[in-house]
N, C-alpha and C positions, 0 to 999 in steps of 0.2 A: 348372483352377479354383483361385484363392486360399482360403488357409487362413479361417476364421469365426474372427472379431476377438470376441472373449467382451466383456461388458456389464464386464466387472470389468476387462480391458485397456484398453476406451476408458476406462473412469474413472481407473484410474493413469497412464494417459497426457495427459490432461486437467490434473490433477492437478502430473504435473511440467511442462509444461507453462505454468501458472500459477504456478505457485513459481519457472520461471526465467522468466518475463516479469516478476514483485515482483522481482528484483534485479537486474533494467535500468531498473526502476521508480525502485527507491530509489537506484540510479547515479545516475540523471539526479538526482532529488530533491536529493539531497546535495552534486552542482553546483550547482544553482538557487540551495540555501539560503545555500550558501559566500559563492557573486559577486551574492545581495541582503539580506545581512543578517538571515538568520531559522534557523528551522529546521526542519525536519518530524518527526512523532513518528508510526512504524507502531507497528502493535499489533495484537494477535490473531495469529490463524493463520500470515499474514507472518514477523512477529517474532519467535516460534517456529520457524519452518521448519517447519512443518506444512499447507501447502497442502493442501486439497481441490480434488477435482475440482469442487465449486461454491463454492467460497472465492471470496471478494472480498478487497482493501487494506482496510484500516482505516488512515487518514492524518489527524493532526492536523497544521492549517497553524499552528505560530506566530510570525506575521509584526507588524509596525506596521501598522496600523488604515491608512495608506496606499498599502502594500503585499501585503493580504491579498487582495484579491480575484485580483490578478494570480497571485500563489502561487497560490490555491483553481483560477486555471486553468488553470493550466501544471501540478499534479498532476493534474486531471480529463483532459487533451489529452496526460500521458503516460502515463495508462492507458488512455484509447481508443488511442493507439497500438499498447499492446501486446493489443488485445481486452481489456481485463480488468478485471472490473467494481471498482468503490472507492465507500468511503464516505468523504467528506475533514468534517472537524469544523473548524469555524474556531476562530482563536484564542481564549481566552474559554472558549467554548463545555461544554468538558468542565467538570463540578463538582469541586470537591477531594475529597472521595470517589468521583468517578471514577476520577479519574487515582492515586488511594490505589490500587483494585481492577487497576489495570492498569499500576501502578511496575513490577513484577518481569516486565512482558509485554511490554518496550517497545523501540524502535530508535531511536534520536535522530541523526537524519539533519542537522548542519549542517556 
């Protein structure tokens, strides 16, 4: 009989887990952004290195207004790749007091 996998094991395991699927995540992102002109900005727990076991991406796409949606779906299709859930903000989107609250929290992926 196998050993009993503790509630606290699958949750760090989960955990990394998701922290190495955000930097295959932000691999690919940082391709993306290089060969079309933009960039992606994670934040939060990502950007940290602090995944949890129910952590999501937090991804700002900022692209040209002709180029964003595509960006919004090539990061949403590289993290259903990796299972793992994201919030992607479009360009714009965040306020300047946003992005004041989250300077010191951020990865700029171009």
């Amino acid at each position: 009989m196998g050993r009993i996998v503790t509630v606290a094991e699958r949750k760090a395991r989960e955990a990394a887990r998701r922290a190495e699927a955000a930097g295959r995540v932000m691999e690919r992102l940082r391709g993306y952004a290089a060969s079309h002109g933009g960039r992606f900005v994670v934040f939060g727990s990502a950007a940290r290195g602090e995944m949890r076991y129910s952590s999501d991406i937090d991804i700002w796409a900022d692209f040209s207004r002709e180029r964003e949606f595509d960006a919004v779906h090539f990061s949403e299709e590289a993290c259903a790749k990796e299972d793992l859930p994201c919030d992607v903000l479009f360009c714009g989107t965040p306020s300047a007091a946003f992005m004041d609250m989250i300077k010191d929290d951020t990865v700029e992926l171009a």
